[in-house]
N, C-alpha and C positions, 0 to 999 in steps of 0.2 A: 504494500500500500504506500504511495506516493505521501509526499508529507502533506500539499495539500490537501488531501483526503482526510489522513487524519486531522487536520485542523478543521474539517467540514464536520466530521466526527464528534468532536469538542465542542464544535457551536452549538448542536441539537439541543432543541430544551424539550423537555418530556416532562408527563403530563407528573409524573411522581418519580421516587425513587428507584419502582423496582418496573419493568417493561414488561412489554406482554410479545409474545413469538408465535409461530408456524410451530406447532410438534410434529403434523403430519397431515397429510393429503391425500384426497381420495377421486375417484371418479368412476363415471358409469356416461355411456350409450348404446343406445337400444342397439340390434343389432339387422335389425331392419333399414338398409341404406336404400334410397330413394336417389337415382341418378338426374341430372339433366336431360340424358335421353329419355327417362321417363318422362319427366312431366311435358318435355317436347309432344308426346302422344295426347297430353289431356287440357292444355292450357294453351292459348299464343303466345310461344316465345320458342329461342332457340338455344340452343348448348352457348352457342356462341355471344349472343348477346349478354346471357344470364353470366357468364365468365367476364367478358368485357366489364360490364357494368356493376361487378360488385367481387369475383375471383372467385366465387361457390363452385365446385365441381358435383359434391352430391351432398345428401345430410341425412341426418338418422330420424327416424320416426317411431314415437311409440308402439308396441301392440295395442291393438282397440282391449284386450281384457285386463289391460296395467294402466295402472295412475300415475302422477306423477309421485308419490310416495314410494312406490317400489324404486324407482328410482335414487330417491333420497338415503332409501334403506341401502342400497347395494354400494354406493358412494360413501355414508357414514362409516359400515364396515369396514371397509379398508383404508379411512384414514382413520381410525380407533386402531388397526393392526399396524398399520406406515408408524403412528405415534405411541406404539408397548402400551396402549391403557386399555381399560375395560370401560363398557357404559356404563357401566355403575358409578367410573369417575367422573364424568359429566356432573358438570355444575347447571348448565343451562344447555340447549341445544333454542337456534335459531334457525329458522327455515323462512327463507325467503323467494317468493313465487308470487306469479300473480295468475296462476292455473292449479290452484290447489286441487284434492279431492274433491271436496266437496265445500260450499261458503261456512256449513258448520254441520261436522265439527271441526278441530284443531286438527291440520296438515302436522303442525310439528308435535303433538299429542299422539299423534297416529304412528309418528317414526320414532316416538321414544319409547311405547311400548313393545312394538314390533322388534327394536334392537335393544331392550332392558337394559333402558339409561332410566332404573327406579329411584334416581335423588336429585333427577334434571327437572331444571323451570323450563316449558315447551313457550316458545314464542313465536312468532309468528309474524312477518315481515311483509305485508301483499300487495303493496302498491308501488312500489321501488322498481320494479319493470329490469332495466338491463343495470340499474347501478346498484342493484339490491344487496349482492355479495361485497361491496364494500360497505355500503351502510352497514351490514351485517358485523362486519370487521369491525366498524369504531366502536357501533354498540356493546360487541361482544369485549372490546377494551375496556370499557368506560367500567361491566360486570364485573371483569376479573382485577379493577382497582379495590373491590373490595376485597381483604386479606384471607376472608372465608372462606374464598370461592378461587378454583388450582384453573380447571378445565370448561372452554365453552367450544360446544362443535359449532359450524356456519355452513349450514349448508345453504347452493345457490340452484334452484333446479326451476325445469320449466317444459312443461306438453304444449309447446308451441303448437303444434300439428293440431290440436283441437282447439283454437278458437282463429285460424287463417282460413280465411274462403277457398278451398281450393278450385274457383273459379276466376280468382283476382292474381292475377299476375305480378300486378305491385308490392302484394306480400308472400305472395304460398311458394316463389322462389327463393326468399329470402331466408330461411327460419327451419329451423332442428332442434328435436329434443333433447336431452342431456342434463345430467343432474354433476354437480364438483360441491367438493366436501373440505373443509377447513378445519382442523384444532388449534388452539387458540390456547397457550399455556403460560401463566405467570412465571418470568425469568428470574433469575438466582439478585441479589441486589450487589448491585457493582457493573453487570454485564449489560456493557452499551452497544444494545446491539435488539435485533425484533424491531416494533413496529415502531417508529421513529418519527409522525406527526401525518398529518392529511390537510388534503385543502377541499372546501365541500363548498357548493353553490345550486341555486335553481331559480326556474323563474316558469311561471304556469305556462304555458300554450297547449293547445290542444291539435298537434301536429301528428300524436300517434295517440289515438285511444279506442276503448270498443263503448259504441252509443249507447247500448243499450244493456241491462243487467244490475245496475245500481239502484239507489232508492229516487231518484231523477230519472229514471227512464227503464220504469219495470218489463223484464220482456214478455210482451202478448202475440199474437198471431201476429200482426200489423208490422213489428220490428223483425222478426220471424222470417216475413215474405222481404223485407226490405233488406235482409245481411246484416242488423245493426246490430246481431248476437258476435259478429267477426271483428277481428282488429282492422281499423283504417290508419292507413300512414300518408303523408305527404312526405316522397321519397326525398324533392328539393329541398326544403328547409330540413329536414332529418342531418340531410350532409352539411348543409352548412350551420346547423348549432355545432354538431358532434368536430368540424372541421377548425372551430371556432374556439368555442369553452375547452376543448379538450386539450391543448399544446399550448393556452390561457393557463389554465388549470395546472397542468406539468410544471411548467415555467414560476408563478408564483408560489406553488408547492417548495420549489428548490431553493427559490430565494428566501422564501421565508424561514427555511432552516441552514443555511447557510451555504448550499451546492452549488454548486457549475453542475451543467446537465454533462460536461464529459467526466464528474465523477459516478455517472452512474452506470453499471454494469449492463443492465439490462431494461428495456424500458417494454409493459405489458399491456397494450389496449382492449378495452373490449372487442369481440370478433362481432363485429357486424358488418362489414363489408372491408376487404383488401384496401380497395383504392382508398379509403376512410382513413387506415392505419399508415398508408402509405403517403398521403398529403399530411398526417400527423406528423410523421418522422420528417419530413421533406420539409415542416414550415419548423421544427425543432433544429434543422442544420444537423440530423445524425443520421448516418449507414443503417438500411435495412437488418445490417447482422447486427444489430443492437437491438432488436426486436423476435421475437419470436409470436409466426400464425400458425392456425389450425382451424379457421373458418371457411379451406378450400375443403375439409372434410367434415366439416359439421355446419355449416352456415350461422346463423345468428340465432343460438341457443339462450339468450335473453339472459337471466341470472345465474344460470349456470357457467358463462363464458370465462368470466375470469376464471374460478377455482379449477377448470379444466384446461386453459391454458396454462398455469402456474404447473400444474401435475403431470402436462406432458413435457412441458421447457426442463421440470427438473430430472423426467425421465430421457431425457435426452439430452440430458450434460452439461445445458447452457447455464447454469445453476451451480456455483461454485460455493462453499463457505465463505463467512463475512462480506458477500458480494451485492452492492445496491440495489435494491429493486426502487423501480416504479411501478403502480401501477397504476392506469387511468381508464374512468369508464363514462357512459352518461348513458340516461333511461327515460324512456318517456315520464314527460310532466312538464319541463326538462329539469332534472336530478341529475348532476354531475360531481364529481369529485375526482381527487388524486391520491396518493398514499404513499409514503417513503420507507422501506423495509432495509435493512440491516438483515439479511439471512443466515440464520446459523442451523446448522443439520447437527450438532452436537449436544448429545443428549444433558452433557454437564450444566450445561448454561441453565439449564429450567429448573423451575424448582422441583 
């Protein structure tokens, strides 16, 4: 580590004494992939365009007889085993989705019995859309600033495939299912190092939402026959918030704890379209290899995207000890933020 680094290191100010870290990481996709040349067969559009216009090559779809919870479940497990604990150490699990099982009861209630985390608080995260897993992440910090409380899972999952029209081209090529699983573990006190500050913002527009289903627009026959049970995007302004707030977002993330963006190792956007991450990096002035995607094989898995990118960049090496992360996301509403990680894969650091 370069000295200015560690002097970037030294400026962090945190939130307490003792940090909160990554123990371990999970994930799950269906195994149901849904190619381009299929949906060439059932919608207007072509391999070609749908790659031009966003880099998706195929994405995974749930079975119709699985929820999005099985999901949750299968992701929680193996980052409970990636991080040597049991659910019973669960202090809290957070599950954040905006396609739960059902409106009630509890999605995260459902995945903590299912995986016997019997002394976890189940919360429940549903309106957060694609920046939900980091929301998930601060709140789950802010939990384990209590001394009580060791372990909080974050889970970020999403059955996008059941609420995109698969008649609307503007969305039902965009979007895959997929569930990514976070532990969340209170570090040793001395050890500067884990989750090391966020920068959060929004501001309402209603650029991606579904019309109909809330207590403002209960669904009857009427919305039914009109699609307003499906998600609607406006793809142009989509690009330019997420092309806008988000390398905003990076940039005064860094400043405000004391970085140059070339001390960071690795920079993580949400997967919602290639070109999106790629005019991120291009308006940040850094190399595509400073980045790691996987939304040419999953499309835009909404809160699931980060925790499933973080779990393949570390299974594929680009993920070193003590090494910077970024991560930056935004979600319909628009909800956006950034997050500055210190990654340590060693088990000593935690408590």
């Amino acid at each position: 580590m370069t000295q200015e680094r560690n002097e970037a290191v030294k400026s962090v100010s945190t939130l307490t004494d003792v940090n909160v870290g990554i123990l371990g990481v999970g994930s799950y996709v269906p195994s149901t992939i849904v190619t381009n040349q299929e949906l060439e067969q059932k919608i207007d559009t072509t391999n070609e365009w749908i790659v031009a216009k966003t880099g998706i090559e195929e994405r995974r779809h749930l079975e119709k007889e699985k929820a999005t919870s099985h999901m949750c479940i299968m992701a929680a497990n193996e980052a409970l085993a990636n991080a040597g604990i049991l659910a019973k150490d669960l202090d809290a699990i957070i599950i954040t989705t905006f396609t739960p099982d059902y409106i009630l009861p509890s999605t995260a209630l459902i995945v903590k019995e299912a995986i016997g985390a019997s002394n976890a608080m189940p919360i429940d995260l549903n309106q957060v859309a694609c920046a939900g897993t980091l929301y998930g992440m601060v709140l789950g910090t802010h939990f384990l600033l209590n001394p009580n409380h060791k372990n909080v899972l974050v889970i970020g999952a999403e059955a996008m495939s059941r609420i995109i029209n698969p008649a609307d081209r503007s969305t039902y090529v965009f979007f895959g299912d997929a569930a990514g699983a976070i532990v969340l573990r209170r570090m040793k006190k001395g050890v500067n190092a884990g989750i090391l500050g966020w920068d959060i913002n929004s501001k309402l527009e209603m650029d991606v939402h579904i019309p109909s289903g809330g207590s403002k627009s209960p669904v009857d026959q009427d919305s039914l026959s009109a699609g307003k049970q499906y998600l609607h995007m406006n793809g142009r302004n989509v690009w330019k918030n997420a092309t806008t707030h988000l390398p905003s977002s990076v940039l005064s993330l860094l400043e405000n704890h004391g970085f140059r963006k070339e001390d960071i190792d690795l920079f993580l956007f949400h997967q919602a379209n290639l070109n999106i991450i790629k005019e991120c990096m291009n308006q940040l002035g850094m190399p595509m290899d400073k980045t790691f995607c996987n939304v040419m094989k999953y499309g835009n898995t909404s809160a699931a995207t980060l925790p499933v990118v973080l779990y393949e960049a570390l299974k594929a090496g680009k993920i070193k000890q003590d090494d910077f992360l970024v991560l930056s996301t935004i979600g319909a509403g628009f909800l956006w933020g950034s997050m500055l990680i210190q990654f340590s894969m060693d088990s000593a650091d935690f408590e």
